[in-house]
ZAPA-935939 format. One record per residue: z, x, y of N, C-alpha, C in turn; residue in three letters; residue number from 0. Coordinates in Angstrom, 2 decimals. Each point is the difference from the previous one (the first is absolute). Example, Ala and Ser with C-alpha at 12.3 -4.5 7.8 and 13.67 -1.06 7.14 Angstrom:
2
+---------+---------+---------+---------+---------+---------+---------+---------+---------+------+------+
!     n_z !     n_x !     n_y !    ca_z !    ca_x !    ca_y !     c_z !     c_x !     c_y ! seba ! fise !
+---------+---------+---------+---------+---------+---------+---------+---------+---------+------+------+
!    7.80 !   13.19 !   -5.69 !    0.00 !   -0.89 !    1.19 !    0.00 !    0.90 !    1.20 !  ALA !    0 !
!   -0.72 !   -0.35 !    1.05 !    0.06 !    0.82 !    1.19 !    0.73 !   -0.77 !    1.09 !  SER !    1 !
+---------+---------+---------+---------+---------+---------+---------+---------+---------+------+------+
***
This chain:
80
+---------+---------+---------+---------+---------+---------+---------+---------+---------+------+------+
!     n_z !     n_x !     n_y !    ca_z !    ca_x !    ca_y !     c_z !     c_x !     c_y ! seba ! fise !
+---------+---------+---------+---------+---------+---------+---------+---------+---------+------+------+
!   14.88 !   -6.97 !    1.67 !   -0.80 !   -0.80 !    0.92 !    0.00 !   -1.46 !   -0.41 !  UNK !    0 !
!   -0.40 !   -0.33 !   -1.10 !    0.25 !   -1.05 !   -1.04 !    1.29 !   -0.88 !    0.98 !  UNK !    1 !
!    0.75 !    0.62 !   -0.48 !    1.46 !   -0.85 !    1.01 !    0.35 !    0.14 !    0.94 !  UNK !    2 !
!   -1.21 !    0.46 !    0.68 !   -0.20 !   -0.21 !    1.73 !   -1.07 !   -1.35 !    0.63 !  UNK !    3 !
!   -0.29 !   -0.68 !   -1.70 !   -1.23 !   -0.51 !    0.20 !   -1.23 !    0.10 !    0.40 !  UNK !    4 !
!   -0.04 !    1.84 !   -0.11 !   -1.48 !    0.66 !    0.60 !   -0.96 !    0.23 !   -1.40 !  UNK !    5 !
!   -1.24 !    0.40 !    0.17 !   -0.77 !    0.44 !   -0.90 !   -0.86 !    0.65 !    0.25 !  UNK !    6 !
!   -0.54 !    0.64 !   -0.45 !   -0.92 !    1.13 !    0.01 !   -1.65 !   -0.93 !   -0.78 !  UNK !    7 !
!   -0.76 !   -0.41 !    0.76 !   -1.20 !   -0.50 !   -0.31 !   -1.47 !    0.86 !    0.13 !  UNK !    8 !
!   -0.39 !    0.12 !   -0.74 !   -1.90 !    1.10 !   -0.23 !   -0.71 !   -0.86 !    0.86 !  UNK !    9 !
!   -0.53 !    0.27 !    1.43 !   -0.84 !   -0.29 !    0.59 !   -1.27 !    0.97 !    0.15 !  UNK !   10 !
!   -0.09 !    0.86 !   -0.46 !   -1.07 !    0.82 !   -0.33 !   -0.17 !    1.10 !   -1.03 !  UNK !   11 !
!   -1.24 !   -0.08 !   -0.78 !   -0.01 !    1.16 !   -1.38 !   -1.22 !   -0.20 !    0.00 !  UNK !   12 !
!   -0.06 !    1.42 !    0.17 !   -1.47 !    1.04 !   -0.21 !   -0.03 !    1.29 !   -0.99 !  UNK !   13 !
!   -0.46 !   -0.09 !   -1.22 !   -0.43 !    0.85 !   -0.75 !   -1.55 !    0.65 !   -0.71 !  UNK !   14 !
!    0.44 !    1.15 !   -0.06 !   -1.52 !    0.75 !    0.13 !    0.10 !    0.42 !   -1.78 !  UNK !   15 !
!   -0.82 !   -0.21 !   -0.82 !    0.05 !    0.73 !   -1.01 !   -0.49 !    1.20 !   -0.16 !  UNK !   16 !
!   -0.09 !    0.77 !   -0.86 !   -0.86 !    1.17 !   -0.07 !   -0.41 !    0.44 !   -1.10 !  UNK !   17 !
!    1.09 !   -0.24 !   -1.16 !   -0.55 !    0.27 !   -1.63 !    0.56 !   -0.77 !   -0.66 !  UNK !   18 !
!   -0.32 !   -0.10 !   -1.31 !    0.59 !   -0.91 !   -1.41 !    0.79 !    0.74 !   -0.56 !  UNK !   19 !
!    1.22 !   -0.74 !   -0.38 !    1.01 !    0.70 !   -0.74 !   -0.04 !   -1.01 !   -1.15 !  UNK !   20 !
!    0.34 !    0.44 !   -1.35 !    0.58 !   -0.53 !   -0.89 !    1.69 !   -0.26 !   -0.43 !  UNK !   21 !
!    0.13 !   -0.99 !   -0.73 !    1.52 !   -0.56 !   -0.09 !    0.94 !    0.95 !   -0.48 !  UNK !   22 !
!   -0.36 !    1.06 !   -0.79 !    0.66 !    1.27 !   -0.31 !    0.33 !    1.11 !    0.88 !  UNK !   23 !
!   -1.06 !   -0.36 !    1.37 !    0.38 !    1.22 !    1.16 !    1.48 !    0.02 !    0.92 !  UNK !   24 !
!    0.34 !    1.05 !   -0.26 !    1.10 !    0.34 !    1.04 !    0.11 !   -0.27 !    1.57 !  UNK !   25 !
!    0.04 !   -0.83 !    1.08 !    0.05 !    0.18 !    0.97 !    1.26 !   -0.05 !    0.56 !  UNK !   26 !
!   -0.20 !    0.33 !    1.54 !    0.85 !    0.05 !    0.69 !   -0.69 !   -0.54 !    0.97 !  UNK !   27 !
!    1.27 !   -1.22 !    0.86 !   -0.41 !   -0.64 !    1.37 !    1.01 !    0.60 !    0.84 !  UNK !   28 !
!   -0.53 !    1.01 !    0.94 !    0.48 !    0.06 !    1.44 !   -0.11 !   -0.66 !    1.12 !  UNK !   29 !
!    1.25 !   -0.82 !    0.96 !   -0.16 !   -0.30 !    0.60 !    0.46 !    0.29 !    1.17 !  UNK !   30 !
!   -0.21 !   -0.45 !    1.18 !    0.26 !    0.85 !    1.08 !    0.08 !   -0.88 !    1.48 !  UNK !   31 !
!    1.52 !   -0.46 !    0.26 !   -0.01 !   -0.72 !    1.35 !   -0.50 !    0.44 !    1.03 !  UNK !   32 !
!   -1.29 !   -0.38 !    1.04 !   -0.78 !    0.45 !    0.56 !    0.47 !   -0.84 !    1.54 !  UNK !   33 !
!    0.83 !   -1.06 !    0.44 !    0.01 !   -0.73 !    1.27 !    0.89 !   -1.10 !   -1.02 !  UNK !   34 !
!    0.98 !   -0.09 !    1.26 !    0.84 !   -0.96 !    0.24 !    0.18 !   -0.32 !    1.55 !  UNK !   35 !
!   -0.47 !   -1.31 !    0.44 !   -0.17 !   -0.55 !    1.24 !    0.37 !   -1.49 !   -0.31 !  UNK !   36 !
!    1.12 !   -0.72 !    0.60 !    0.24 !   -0.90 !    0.96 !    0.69 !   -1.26 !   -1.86 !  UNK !   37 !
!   -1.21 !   -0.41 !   -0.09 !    0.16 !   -0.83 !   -1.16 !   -0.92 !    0.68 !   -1.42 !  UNK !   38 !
!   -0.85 !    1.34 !    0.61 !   -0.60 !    0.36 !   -1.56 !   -0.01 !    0.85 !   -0.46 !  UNK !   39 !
!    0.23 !    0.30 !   -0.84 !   -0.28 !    1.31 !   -0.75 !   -1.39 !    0.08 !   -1.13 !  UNK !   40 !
!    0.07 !    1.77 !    0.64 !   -1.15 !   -0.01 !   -0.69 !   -0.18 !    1.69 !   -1.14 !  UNK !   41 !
!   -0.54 !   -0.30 !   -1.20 !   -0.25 !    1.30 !   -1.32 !   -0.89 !    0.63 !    0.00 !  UNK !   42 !
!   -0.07 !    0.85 !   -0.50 !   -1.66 !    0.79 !   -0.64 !    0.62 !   -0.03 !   -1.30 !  UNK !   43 !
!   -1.12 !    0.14 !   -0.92 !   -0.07 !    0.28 !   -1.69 !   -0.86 !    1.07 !   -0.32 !  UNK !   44 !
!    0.57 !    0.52 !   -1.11 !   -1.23 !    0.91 !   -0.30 !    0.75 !   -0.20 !   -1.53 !  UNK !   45 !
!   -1.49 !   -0.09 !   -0.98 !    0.68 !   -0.33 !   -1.42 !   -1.20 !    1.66 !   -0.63 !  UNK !   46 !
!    0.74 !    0.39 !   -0.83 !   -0.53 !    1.73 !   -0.45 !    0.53 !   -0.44 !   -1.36 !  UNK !   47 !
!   -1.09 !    0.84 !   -0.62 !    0.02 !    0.92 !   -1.39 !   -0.13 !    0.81 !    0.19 !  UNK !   48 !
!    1.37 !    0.76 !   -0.57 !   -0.07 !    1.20 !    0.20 !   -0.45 !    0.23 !    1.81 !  UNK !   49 !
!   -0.81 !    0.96 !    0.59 !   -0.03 !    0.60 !    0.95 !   -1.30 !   -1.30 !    0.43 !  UNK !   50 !
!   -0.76 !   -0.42 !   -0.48 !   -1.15 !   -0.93 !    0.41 !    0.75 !   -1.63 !    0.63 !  UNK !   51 !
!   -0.77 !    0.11 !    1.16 !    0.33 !   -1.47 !    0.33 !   -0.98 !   -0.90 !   -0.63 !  UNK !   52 !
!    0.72 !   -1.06 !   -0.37 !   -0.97 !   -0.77 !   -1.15 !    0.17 !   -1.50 !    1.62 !  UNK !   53 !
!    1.25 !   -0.61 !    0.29 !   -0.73 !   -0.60 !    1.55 !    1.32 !    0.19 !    0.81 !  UNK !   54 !
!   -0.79 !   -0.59 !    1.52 !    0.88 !    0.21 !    0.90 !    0.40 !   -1.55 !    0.67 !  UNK !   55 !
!    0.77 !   -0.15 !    0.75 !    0.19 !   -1.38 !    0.64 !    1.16 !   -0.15 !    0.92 !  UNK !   56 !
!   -0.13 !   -1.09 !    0.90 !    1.32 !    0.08 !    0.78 !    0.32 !   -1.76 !    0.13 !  UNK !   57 !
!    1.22 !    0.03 !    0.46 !    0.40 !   -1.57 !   -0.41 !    0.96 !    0.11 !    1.43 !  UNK !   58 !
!   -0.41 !   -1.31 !    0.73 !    1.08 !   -0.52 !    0.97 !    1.04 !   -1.10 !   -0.02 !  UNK !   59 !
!    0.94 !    0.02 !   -0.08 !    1.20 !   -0.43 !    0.12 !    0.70 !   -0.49 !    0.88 !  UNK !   60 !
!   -0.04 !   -1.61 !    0.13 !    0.78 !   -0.56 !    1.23 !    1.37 !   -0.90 !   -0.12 !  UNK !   61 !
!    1.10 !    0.00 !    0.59 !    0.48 !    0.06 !   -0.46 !    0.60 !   -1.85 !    0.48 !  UNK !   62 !
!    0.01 !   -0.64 !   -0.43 !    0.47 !   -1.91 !    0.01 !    1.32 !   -0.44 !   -0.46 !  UNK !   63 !
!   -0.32 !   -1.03 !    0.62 !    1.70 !   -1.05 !   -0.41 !   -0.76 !   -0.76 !   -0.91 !  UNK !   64 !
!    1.50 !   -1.43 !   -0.63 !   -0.64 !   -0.58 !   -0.85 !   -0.65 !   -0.63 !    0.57 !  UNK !   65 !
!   -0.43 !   -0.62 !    1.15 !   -1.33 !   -1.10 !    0.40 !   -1.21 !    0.96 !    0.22 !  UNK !   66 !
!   -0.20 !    1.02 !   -0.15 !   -1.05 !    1.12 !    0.23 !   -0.26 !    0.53 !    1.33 !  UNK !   67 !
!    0.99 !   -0.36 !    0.88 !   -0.17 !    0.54 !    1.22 !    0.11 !    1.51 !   -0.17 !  UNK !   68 !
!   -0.38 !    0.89 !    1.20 !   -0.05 !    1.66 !   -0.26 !    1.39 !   -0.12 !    1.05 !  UNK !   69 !
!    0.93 !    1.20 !   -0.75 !    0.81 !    0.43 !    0.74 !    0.36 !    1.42 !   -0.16 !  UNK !   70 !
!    0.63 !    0.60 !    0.83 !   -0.15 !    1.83 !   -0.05 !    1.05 !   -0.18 !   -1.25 !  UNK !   71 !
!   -0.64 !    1.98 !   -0.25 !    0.48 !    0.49 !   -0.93 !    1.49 !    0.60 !    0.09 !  UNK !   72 !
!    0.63 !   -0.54 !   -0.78 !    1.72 !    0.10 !    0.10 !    0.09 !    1.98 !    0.21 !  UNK !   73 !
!    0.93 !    0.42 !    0.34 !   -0.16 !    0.90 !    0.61 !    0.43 !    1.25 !   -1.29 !  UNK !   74 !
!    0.70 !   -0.50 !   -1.11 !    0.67 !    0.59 !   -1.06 !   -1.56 !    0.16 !   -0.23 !  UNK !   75 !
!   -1.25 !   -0.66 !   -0.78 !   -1.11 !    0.07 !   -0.61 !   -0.68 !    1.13 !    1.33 !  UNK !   76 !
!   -0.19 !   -0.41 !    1.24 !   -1.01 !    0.63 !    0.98 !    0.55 !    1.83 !   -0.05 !  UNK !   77 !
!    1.15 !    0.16 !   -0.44 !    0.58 !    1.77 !    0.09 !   -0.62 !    0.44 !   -1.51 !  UNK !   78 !
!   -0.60 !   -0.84 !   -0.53 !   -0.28 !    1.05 !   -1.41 !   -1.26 !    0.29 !    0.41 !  UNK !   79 !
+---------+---------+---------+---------+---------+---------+---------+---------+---------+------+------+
***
């Protein structure tokens, strides 16, 4: 995309916590493409120990040139 002069910019992030983990805990972040429309894409998260969700969150994704205008999502990125 890079050398299409497109980019992928965070226009929205929302996360929910739920517990404290320490720097020794094991996690795992699942994520999960939830909508792709026009110029954005958009995730869910879910971050677990073990079987417990410790938080959840989703992040939107739009997708710009270099002057920051929005332009659609190239069509190679919109099939995944």
């Amino acid at each position: 995309m890079e050398e299409q002069k497109l980019f992928l910019a965070v226009i929205d992030l929302q996360i929910k916590y739920k517990a404290s983990t320490k720097y020794s805990d094991e996690l795992v972040l699942r994520t999960t493409l939830t909508e792709v429309i026009n110029v954005r894409i958009k995730h869910a998260y879910r971050l677990l120990r073990y079987k417990q969700i410790i938080a959840s969150g989703t992040t939107t994704l739009a997708c710009i040139d270099s002057a920051g205008k929005p332009q659609r999502i190239p069509p190679v990125i919109a099939a995944c």
